[in-house]
C-alpha positions in Angstrom: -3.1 10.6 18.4 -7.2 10.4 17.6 -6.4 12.7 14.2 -3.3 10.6 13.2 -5.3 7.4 14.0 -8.3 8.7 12.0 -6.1 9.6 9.1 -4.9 6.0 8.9 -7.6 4.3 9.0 -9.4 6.7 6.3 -6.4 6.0 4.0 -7.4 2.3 4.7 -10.5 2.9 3.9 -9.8 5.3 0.4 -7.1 2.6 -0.9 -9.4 -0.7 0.1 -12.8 0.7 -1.8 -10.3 2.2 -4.4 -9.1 -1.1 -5.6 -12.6 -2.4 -6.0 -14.1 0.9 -7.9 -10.7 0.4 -10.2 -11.9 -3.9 -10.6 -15.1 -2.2 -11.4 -14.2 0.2 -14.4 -11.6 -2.4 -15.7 -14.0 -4.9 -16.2 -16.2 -2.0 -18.3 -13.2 -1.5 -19.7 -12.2 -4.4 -21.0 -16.6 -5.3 -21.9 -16.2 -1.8 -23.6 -13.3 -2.7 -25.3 -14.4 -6.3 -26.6 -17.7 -4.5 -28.2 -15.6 -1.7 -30.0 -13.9 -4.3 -31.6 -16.9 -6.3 -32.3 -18.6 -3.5 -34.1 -15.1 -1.7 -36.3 -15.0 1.2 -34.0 -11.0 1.1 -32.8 -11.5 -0.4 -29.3 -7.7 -1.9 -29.5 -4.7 -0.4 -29.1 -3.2 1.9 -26.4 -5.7 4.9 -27.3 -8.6 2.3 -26.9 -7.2 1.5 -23.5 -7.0 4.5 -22.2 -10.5 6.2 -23.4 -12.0 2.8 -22.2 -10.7 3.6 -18.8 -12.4 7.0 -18.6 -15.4 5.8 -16.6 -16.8 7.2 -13.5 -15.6 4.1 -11.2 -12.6 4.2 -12.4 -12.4 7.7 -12.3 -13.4 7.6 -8.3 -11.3 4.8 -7.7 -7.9 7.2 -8.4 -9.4 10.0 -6.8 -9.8 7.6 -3.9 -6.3 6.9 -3.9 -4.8 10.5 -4.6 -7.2 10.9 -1.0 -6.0 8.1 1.2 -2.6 9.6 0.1 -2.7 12.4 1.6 -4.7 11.0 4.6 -1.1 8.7 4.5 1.1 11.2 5.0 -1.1 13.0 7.6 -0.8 9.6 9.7 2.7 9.2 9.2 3.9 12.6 10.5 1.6 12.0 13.8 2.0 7.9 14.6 4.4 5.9 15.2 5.5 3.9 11.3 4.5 0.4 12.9 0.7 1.3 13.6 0.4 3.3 10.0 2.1 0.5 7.9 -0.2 -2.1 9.8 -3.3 0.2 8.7 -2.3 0.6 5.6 -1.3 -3.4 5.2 -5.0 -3.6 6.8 -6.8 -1.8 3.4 -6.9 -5.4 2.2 -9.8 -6.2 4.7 -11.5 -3.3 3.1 -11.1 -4.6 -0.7 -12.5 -8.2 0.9 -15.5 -6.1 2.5 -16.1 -3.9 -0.3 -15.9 -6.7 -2.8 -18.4 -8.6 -1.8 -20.9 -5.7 -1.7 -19.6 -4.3 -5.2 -18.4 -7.3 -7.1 -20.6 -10.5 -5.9 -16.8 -12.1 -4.5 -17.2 -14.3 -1.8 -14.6 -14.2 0.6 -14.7 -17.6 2.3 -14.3 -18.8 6.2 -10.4 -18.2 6.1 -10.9 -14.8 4.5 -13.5 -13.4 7.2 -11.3 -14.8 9.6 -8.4 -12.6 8.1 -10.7 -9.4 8.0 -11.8 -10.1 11.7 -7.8 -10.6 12.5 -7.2 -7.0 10.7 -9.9 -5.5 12.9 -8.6 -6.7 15.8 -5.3 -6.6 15.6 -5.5 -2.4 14.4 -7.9 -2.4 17.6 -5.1 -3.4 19.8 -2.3 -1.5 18.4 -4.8 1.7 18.3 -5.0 0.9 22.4 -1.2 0.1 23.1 0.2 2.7 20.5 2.5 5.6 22.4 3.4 9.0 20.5 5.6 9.3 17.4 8.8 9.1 18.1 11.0 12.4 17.1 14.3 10.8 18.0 15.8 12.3 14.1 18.8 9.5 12.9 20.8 12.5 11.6 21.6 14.2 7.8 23.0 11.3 6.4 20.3 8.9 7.2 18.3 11.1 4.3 21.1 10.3 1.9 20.8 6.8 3.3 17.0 6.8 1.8 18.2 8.0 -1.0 21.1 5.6 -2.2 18.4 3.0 -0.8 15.9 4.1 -3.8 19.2 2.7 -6.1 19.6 -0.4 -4.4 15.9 -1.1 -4.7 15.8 -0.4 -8.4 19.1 -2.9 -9.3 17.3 -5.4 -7.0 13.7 -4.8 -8.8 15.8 -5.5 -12.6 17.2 -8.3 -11.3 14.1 -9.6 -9.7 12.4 -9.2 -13.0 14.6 -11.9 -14.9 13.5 -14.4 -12.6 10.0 -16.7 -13.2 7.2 -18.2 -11.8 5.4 -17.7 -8.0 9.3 -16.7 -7.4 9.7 -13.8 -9.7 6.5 -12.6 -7.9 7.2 -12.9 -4.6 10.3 -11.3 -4.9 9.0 -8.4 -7.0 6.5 -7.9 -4.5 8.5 -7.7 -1.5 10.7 -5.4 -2.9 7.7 -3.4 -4.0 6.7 -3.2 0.2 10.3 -2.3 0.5 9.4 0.8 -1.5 6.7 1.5 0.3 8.2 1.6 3.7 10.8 4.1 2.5 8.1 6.5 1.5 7.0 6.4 5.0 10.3 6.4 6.1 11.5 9.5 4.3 8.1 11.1 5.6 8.9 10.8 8.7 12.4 12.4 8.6 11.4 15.2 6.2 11.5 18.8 7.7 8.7 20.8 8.8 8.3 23.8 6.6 5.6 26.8 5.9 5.2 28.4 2.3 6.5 30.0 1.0 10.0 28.8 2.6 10.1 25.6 1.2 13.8 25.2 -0.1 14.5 23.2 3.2 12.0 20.4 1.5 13.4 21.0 -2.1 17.0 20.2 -1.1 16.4 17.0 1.2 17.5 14.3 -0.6 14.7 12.2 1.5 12.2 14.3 -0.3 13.9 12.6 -3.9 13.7 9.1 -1.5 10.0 9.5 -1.2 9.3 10.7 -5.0 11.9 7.4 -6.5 10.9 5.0 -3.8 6.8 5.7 -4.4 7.5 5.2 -8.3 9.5 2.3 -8.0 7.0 0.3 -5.7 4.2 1.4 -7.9 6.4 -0.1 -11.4 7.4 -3.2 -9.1 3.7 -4.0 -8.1 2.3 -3.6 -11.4 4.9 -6.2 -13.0 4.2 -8.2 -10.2 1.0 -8.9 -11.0 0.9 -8.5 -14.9 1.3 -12.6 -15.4 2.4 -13.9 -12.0 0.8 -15.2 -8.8 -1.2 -11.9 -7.3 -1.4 -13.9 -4.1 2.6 -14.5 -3.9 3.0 -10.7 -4.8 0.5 -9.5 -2.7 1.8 -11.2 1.1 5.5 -10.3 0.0 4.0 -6.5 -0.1 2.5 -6.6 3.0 5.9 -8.0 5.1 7.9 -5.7 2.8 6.0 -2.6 4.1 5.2 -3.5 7.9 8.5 -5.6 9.3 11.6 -4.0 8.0 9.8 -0.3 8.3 8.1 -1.3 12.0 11.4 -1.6 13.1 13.6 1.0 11.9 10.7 3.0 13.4 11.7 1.7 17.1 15.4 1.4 16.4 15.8 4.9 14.9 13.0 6.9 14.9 12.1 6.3 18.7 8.4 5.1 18.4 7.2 3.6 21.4 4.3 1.6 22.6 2.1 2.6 26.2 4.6 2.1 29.3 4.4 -1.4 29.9 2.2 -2.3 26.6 5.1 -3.8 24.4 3.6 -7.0 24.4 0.4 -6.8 23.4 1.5 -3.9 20.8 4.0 -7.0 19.2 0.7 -9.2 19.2 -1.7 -6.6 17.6 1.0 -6.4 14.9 1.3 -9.3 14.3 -2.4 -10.0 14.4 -2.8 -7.4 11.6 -0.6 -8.8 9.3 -1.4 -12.5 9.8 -5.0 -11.3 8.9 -3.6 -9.4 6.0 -1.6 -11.9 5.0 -4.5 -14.7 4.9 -6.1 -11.7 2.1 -3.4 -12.1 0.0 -5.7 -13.4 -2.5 -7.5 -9.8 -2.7 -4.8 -8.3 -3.6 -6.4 -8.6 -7.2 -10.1 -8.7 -7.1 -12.2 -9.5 -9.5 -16.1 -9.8 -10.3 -18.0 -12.6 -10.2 -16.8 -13.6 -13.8 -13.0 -13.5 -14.2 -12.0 -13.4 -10.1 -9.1 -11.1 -9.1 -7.5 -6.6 -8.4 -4.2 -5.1 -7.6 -4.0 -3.7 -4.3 -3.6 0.2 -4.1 -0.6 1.3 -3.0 
């Protein structure tokens, strides 16, 4: 339980700071960029983009994120989905936290009082948690994940047509829909030991992990390009707590601490109140421009 705990809270930690570091080494970027073109030398286009982006903050910021990956799925094969989804849903705090200290943004009484909700409410679900649950729904759940992965992707093409704070919203739920099938499928993939690792290769939640990843990433990234990051950003977060939190009781078999089921409910939804109420640093900007996409 202490490792799994640990492991969530460090991908917390690794997606929260890397949001910031990425704000960070866009905004070189883009000053980079804007004196390149000032002075002839190319900084425009795709190519100018891209070797604008190679700077050390940036850099960190994705290294940070390949990290609280793998810290993810270390959590998810050892907690129950409910406390690891909240955590993760909780990296928000961190961006608030680390943004003021890196970027000069300045959370105001609401958004402390959000970071102090995320604390709290992790605290309290760290305390009532029980063990994973191993209860496995059976082979055709995986193919379940799978044709899930489809579903999401028509929903995501018909969720881009729409416009406004809507188009958002939607795109960003569907994007924390995505995310709770990765740790879904992480949670029903088998255990297996190299070399023998055809048992992973043909499990079609293993293909549900790879498409549903991909397709939250894509679906995030639209969400934000030109809409409200704040609508997007609190449609991720229920996306990838509710819907997952549950199918983690009803068919997976997590539990809370005999007797603790009520206070377990409250710490969740504690969490993502406070999550919810950072929305807005879901995009985070420096003192200049102000807003960051949240990692995923």
């Amino acid at each position: 339980m202490f490792t799994g705990l640990a492991a969530a809270l460090a991908a917390a930690f690794c997606f929260g700071v890397a949001t910031v570091l990425q704000a960070l080494g866009a905004r070189r970027a883009a000053t980079a960029g804007t004196g390149a073109a000032g002075a002839g030398a190319g900084g425009t286009g795709v190519g100018g983009t891209v070797r604008a982006m190679a700077n050390a903050p940036f850099a960190a910021g994705l290294a940070l994120d390949g990290l609280g990956f793998v810290a993810q799925l270390v959590a998810l094969r050892t907690l129950p989905l409910y406390l690891v989804q909240a955590a993760l849903a909780g990296s928000l705090a961190v961006t608030a936290v680390a943004g003021a200290l890196l970027l000069g943004v300045r959370p105001g009484r609401a958004e402390w009082l959000g970071v102090a909700g995320v604390c709290g409410g992790l605290a309290l679900l760290g305390a009532t948690a029980g063990a994973e649950g191993h209860r496995q729904p059976g082979g055709a759940f995986h193919w379940v994940l799978l044709a899930a992965v489809a579903v999401l992707a028509a929903l995501g093409a018909a969720a881009w047509r729409l416009r406004g704070p809507v188009r958002a919203g939607a795109l960003g739920t569907l994007c924390g829909f995505g995310f709770g099938l990765v740790g879904l499928a992480v949670r029903v993939l088998p255990d297996v030991a190299p070399p023998d690792v055809l048992p992973l290769l043909r499990d079609p939640a293993l293909y549900a992990l790879l498409g549903g990843g991909a397709a939250a990433f894509l679906l995030l990234t639209e969400a934000v390009r030109g809409g409200s990051v704040t609508a997007a950003t609190a449609g991720m977060v229920l996306g990838e707590t509710a819907v997952p939190a549950l199918l983690g009781v009803l068919l997976l078999g997590d539990t809370t601490r005999h007797g603790m089921v009520p206070p377990a409910v409250a710490g969740f939804a504690l969490a993502v109140a406070g999550a919810l109420a950072l929305a807005r640093f879901g995009e985070v900007d420096g003192p200049e421009p102000s807003s960051v996409p949240e990692p995923s």
